[in-house]
PQR file with spaces between the fields and no chain letter, atoms N, CA, C, O and H, PARSE charges and radii, in Angstrom:
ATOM       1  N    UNK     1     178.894   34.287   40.463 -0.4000 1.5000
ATOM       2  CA   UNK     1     180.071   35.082   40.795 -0.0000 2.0000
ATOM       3  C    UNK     1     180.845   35.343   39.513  0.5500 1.7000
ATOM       4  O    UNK     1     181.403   34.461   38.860 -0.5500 1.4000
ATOM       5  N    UNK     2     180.830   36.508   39.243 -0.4000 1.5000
ATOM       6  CA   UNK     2     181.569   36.386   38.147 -0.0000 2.0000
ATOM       7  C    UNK     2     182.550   37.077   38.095  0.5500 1.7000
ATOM       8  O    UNK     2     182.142   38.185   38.445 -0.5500 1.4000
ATOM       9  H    UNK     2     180.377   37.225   39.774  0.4000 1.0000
ATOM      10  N    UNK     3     183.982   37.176   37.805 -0.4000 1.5000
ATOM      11  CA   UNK     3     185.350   37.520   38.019 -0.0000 2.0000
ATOM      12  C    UNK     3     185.582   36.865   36.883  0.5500 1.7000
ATOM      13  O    UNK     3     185.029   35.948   36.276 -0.5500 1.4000
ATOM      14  H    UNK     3     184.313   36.276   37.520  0.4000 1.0000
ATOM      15  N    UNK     4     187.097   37.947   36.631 -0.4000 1.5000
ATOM      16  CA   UNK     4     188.013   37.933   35.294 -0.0000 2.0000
ATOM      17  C    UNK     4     189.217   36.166   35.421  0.5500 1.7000
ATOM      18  O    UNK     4     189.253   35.256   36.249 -0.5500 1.4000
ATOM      19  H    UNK     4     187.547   38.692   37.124  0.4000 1.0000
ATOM      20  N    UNK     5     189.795   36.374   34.466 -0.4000 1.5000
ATOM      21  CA   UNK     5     190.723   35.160   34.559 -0.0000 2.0000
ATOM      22  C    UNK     5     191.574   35.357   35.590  0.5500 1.7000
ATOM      23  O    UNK     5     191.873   34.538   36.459 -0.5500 1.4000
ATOM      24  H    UNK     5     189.766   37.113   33.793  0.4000 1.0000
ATOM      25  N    UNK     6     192.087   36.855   35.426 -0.4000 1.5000
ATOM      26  CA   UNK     6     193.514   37.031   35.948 -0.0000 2.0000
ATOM      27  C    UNK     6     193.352   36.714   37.636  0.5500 1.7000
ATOM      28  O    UNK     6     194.282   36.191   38.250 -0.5500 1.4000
ATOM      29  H    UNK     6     191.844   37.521   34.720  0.4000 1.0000
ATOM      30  N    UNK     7     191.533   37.246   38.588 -0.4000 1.5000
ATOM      31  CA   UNK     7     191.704   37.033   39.587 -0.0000 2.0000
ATOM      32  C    UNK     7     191.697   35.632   39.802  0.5500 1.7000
ATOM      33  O    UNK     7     192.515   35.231   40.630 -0.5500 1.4000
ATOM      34  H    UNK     7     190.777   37.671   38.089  0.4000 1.0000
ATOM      35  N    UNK     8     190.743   34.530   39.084 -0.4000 1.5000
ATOM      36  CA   UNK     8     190.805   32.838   39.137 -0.0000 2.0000
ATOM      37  C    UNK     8     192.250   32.535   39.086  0.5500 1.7000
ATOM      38  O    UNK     8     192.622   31.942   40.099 -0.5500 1.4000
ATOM      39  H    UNK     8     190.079   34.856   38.412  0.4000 1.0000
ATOM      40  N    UNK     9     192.921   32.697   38.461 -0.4000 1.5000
ATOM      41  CA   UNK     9     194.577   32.565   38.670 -0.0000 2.0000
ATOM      42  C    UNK     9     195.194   33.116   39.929  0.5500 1.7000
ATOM      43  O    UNK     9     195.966   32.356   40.513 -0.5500 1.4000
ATOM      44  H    UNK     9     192.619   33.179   37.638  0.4000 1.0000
ATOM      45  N    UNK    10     194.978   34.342   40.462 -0.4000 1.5000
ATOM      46  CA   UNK    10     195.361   34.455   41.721 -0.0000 2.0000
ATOM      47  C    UNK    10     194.767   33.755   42.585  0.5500 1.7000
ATOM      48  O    UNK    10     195.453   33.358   43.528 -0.5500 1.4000
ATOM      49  H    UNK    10     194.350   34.959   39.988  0.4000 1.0000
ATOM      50  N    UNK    11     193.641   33.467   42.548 -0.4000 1.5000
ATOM      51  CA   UNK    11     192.844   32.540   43.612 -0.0000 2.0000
ATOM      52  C    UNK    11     193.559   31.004   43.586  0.5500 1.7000
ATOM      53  O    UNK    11     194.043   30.460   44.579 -0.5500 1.4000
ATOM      54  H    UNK    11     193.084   33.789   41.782  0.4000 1.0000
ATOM      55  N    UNK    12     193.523   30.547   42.501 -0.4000 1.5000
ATOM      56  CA   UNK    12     194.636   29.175   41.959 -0.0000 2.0000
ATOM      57  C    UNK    12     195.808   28.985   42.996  0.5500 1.7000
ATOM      58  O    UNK    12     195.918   28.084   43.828 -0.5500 1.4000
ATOM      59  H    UNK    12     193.130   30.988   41.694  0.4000 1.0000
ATOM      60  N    UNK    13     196.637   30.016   42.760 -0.4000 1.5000
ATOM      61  CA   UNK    13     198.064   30.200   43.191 -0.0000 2.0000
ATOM      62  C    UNK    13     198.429   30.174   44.401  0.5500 1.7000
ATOM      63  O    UNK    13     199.426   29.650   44.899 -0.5500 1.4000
ATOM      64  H    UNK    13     196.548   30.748   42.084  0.4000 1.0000
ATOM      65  N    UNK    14     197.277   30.981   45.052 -0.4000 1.5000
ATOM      66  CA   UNK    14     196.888   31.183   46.565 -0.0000 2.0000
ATOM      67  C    UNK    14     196.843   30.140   47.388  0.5500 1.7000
ATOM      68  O    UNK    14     197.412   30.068   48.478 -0.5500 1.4000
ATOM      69  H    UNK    14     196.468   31.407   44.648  0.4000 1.0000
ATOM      70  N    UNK    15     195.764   28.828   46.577 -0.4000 1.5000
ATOM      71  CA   UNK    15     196.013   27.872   47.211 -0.0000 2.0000
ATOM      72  C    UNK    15     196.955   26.773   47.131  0.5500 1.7000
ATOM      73  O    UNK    15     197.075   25.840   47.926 -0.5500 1.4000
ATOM      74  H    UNK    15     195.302   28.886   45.692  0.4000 1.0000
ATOM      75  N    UNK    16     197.740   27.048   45.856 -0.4000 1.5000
ATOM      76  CA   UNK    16     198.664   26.259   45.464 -0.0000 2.0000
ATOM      77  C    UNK    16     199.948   26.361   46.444  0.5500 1.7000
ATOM      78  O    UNK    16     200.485   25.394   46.984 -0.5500 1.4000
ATOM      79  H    UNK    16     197.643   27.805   45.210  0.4000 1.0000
ATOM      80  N    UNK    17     200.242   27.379   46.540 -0.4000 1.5000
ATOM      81  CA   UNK    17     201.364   28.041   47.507 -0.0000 2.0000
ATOM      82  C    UNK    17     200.912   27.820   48.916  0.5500 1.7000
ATOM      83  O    UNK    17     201.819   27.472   49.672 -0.5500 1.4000
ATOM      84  H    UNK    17     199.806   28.165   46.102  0.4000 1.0000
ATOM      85  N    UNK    18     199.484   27.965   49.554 -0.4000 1.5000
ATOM      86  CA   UNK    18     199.587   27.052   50.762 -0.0000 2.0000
ATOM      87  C    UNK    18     199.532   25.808   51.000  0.5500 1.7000
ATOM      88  O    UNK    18     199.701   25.319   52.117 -0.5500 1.4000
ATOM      89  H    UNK    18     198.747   28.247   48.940  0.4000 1.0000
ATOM      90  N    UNK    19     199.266   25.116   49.865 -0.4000 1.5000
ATOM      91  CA   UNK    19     199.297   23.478   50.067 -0.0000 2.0000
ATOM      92  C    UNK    19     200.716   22.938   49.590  0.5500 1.7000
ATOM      93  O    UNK    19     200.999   21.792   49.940 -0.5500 1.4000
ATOM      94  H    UNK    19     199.129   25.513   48.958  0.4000 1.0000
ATOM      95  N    UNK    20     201.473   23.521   48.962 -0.4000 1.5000
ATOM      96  CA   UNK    20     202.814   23.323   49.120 -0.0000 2.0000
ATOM      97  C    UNK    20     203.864   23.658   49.717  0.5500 1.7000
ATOM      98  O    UNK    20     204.939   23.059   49.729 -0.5500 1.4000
ATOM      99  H    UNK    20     201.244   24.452   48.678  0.4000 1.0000
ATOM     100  N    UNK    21     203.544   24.749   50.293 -0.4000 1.5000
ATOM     101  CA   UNK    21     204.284   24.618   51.600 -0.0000 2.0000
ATOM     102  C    UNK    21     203.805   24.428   52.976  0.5500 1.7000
ATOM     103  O    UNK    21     204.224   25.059   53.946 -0.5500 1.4000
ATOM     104  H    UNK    21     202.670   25.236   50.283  0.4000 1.0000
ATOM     105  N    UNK    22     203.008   23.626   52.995 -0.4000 1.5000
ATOM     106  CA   UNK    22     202.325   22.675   53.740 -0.0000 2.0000
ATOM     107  C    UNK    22     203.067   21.397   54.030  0.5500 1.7000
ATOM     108  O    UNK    22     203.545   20.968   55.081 -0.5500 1.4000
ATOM     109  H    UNK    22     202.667   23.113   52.206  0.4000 1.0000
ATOM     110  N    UNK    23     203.025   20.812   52.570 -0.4000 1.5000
ATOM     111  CA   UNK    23     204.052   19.881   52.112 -0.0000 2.0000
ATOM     112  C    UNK    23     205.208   19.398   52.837  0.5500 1.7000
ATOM     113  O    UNK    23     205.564   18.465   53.557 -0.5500 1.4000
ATOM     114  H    UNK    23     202.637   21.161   51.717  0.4000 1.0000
ATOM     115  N    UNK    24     205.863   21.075   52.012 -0.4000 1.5000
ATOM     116  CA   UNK    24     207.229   21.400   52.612 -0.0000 2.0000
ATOM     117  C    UNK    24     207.374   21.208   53.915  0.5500 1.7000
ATOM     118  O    UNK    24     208.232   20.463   54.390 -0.5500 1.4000
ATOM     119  H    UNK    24     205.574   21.833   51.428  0.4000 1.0000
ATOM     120  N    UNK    25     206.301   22.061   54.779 -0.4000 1.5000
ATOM     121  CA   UNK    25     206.564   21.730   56.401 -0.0000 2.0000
ATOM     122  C    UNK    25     206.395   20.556   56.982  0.5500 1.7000
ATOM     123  O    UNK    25     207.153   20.163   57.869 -0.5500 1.4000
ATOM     124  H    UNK    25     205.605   22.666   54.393  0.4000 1.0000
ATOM     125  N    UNK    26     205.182   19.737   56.455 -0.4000 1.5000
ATOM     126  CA   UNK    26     205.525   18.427   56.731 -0.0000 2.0000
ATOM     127  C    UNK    26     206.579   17.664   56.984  0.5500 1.7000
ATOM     128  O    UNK    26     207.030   17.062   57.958 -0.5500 1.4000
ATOM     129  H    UNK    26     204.567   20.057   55.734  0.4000 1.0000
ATOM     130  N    UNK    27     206.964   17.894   55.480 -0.4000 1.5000
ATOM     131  CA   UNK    27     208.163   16.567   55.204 -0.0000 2.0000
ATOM     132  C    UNK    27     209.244   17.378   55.877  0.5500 1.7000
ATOM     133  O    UNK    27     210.011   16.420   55.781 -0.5500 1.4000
ATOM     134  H    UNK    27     206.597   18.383   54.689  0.4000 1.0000
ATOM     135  N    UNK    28     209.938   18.228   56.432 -0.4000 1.5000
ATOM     136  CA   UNK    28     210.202   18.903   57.464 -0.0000 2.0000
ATOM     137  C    UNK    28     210.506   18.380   58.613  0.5500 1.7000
ATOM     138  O    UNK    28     211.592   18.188   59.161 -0.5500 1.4000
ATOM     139  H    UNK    28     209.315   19.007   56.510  0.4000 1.0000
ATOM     140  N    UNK    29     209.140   18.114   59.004 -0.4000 1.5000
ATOM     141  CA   UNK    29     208.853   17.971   60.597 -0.0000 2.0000
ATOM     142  C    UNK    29     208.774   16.201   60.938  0.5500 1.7000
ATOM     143  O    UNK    29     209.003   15.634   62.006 -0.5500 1.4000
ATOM     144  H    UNK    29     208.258   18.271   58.559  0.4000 1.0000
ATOM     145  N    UNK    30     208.350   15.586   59.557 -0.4000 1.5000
ATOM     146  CA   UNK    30     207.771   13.844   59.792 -0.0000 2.0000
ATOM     147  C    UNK    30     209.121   13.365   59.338  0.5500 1.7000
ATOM     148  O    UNK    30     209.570   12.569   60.163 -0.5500 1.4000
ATOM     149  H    UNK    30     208.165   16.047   58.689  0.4000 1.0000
ATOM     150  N    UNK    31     209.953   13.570   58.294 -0.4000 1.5000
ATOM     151  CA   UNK    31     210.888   12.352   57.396 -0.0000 2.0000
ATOM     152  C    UNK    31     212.188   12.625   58.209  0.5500 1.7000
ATOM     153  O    UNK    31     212.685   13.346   59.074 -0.5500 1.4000
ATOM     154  H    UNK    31     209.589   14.217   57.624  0.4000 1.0000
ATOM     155  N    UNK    32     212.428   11.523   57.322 -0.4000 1.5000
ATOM     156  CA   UNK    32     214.386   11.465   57.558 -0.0000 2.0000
ATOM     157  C    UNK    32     214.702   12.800   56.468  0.5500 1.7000
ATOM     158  O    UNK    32     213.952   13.151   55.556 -0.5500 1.4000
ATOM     159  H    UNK    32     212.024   10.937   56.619  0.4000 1.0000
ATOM     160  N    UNK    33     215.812   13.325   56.779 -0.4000 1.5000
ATOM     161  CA   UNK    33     216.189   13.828   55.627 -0.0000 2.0000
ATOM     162  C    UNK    33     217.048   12.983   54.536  0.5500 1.7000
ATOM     163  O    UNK    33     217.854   12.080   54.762 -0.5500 1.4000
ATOM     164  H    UNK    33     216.420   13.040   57.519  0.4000 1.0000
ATOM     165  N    UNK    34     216.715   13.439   53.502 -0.4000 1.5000
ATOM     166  CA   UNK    34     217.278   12.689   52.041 -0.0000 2.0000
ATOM     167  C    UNK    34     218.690   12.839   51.858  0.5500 1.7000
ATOM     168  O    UNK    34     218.896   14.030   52.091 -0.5500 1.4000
ATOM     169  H    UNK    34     216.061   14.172   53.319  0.4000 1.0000
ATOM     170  N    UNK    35     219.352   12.503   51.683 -0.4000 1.5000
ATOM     171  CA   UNK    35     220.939   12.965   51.262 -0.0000 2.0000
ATOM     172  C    UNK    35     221.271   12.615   50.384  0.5500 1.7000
ATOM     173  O    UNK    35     221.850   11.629   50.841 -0.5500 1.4000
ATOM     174  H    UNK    35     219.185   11.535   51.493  0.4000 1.0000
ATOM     175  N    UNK    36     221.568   12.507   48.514 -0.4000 1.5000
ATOM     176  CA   UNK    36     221.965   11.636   47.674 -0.0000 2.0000
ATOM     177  C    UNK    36     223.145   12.167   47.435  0.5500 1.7000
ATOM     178  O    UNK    36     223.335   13.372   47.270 -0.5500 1.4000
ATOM     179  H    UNK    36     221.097   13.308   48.142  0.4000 1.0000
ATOM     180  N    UNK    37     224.155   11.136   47.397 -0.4000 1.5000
ATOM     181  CA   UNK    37     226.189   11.558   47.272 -0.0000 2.0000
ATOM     182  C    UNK    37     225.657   10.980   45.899  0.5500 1.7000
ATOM     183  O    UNK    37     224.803   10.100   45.793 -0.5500 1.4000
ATOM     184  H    UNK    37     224.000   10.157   47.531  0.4000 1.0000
ATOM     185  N    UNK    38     226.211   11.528   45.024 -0.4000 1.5000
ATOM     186  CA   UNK    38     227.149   10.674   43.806 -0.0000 2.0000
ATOM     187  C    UNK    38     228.396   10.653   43.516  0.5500 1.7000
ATOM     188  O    UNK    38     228.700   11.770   43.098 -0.5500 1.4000
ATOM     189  H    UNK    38     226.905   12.243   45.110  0.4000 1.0000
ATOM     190  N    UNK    39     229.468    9.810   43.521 -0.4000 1.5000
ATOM     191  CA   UNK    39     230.546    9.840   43.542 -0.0000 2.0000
ATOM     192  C    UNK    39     231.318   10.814   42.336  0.5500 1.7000
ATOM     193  O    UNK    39     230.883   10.538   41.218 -0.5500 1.4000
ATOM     194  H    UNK    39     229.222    8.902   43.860  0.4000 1.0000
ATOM     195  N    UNK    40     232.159   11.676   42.335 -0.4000 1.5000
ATOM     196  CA   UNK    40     232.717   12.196   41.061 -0.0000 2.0000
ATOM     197  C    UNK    40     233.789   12.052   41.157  0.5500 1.7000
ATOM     198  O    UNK    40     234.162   11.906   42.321 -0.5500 1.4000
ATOM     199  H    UNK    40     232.513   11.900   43.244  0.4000 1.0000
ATOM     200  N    UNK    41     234.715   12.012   40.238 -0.4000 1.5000
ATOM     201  CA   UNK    41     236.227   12.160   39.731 -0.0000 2.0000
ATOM     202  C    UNK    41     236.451   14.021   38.793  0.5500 1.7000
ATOM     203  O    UNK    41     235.867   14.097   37.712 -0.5500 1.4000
ATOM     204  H    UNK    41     234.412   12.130   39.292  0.4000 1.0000
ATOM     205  N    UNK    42     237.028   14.961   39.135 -0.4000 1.5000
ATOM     206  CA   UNK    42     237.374   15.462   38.226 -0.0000 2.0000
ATOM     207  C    UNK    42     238.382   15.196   37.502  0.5500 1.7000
ATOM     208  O    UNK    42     239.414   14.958   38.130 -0.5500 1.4000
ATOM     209  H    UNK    42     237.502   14.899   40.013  0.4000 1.0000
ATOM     210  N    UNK    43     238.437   15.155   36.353 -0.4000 1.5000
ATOM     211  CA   UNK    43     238.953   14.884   35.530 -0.0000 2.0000
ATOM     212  C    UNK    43     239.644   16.044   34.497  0.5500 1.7000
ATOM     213  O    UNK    43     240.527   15.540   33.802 -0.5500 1.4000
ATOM     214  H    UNK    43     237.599   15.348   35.843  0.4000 1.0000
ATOM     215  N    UNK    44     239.486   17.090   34.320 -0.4000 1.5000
ATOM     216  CA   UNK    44     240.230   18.066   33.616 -0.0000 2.0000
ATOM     217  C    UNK    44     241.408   18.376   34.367  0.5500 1.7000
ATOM     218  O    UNK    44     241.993   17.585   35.107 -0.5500 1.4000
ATOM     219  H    UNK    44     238.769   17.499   34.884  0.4000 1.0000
ATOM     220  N    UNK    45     241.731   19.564   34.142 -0.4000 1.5000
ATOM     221  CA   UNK    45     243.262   19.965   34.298 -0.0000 2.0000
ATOM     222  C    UNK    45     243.599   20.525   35.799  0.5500 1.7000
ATOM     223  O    UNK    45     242.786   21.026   36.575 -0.5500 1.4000
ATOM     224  H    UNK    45     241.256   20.207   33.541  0.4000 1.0000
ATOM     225  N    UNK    46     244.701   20.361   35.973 -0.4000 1.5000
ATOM     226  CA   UNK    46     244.430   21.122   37.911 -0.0000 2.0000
ATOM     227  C    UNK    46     243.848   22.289   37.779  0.5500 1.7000
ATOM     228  O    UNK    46     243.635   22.907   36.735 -0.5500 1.4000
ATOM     229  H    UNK    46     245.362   19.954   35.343  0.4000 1.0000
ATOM     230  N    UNK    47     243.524   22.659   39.158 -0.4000 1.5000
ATOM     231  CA   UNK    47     243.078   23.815   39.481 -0.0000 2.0000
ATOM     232  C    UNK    47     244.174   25.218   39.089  0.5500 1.7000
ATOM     233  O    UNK    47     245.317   25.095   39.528 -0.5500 1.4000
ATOM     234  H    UNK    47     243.697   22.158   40.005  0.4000 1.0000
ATOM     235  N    UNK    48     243.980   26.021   38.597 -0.4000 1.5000
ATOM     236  CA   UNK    48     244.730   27.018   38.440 -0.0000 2.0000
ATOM     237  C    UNK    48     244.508   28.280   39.103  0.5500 1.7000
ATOM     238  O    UNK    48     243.346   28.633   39.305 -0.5500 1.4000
ATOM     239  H    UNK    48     243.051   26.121   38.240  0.4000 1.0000
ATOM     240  N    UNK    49     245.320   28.888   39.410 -0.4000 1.5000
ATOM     241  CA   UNK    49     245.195   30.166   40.925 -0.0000 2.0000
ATOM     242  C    UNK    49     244.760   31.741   39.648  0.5500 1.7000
ATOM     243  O    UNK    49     245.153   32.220   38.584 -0.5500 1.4000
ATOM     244  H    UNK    49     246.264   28.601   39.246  0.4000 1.0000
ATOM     245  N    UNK    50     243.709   31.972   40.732 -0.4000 1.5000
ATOM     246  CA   UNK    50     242.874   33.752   39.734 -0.0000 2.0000
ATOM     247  C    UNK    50     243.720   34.473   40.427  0.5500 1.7000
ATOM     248  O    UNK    50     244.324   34.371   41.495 -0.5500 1.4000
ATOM     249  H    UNK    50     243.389   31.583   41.596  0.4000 1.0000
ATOM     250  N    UNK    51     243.636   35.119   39.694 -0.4000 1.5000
ATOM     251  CA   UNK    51     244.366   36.720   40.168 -0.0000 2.0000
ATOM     252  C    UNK    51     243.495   37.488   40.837  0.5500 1.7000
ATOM     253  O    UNK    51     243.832   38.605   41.230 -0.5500 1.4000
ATOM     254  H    UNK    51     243.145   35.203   38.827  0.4000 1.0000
Protein backbone atom coordinates (compact mmCIF):
# COMPACT_ATOMS: atom_id res chain seq x y z
CA UNK A 1 0.00 0.00 0.00
CA UNK A 2 1.62 2.80 -0.69
CA UNK A 3 0.42 6.42 0.32
CA UNK A 4 2.10 9.80 0.98
CA UNK A 5 2.97 11.06 4.62
CA UNK A 6 0.40 13.62 4.72
CA UNK A 7 -2.47 10.77 4.29
CA UNK A 8 -0.50 8.36 7.27
CA UNK A 9 -0.94 11.48 9.42
CA UNK A 10 -4.53 11.79 8.69
CA UNK A 11 -5.01 8.18 9.25
CA UNK A 12 -2.88 8.78 12.77
CA UNK A 13 -5.20 11.55 13.89
CA UNK A 14 -8.30 9.74 12.94
CA UNK A 15 -7.61 7.32 15.35
CA UNK A 16 -6.18 9.43 17.84
CA UNK A 17 -9.30 11.63 18.06
CA UNK A 18 -11.50 8.52 18.43
CA UNK A 19 -9.66 6.96 21.18
CA UNK A 20 -9.64 10.11 23.02
CA UNK A 21 -12.69 10.94 23.06
CA UNK A 22 -13.53 7.67 23.98
CA UNK A 23 -11.59 8.46 26.99
CA UNK A 24 -13.34 11.52 27.46
CA UNK A 25 -16.73 9.69 27.38
CA UNK A 26 -15.72 7.26 29.66
CA UNK A 27 -14.40 9.16 32.38
CA UNK A 28 -17.73 10.99 31.82
CA UNK A 29 -19.95 8.29 32.35
CA UNK A 30 -17.63 5.89 35.12
CA UNK A 31 -15.76 8.67 37.66
CA UNK A 32 -16.51 11.06 40.27
CA UNK A 33 -15.96 14.30 38.95
CA UNK A 34 -12.60 16.05 39.95
CA UNK A 35 -12.90 19.44 41.53
CA UNK A 36 -9.46 21.05 42.66
CA UNK A 37 -10.14 24.60 44.88
CA UNK A 38 -6.94 26.30 45.62
CA UNK A 39 -7.29 28.79 48.07
CA UNK A 40 -6.33 32.54 46.87
CA UNK A 41 -5.99 35.88 48.55
CA UNK A 42 -5.96 38.84 46.16
CA UNK A 43 -3.71 40.90 47.08
CA UNK A 44 -3.30 44.07 44.80
CA UNK A 45 -5.30 47.11 44.90
CA UNK A 46 -9.26 47.20 45.07
CA UNK A 47 -11.21 46.70 42.33
CA UNK A 48 -11.69 49.85 40.36
CA UNK A 49 -15.08 50.68 38.33
CA UNK A 50 -14.55 50.83 33.93
CA UNK A 51 -16.27 53.19 32.29
Amino acid sequence: MQCGPLFAKFIFLLGRAGGISAQVTEEYTRERPMRIRIPVQYDDEAPRDVP
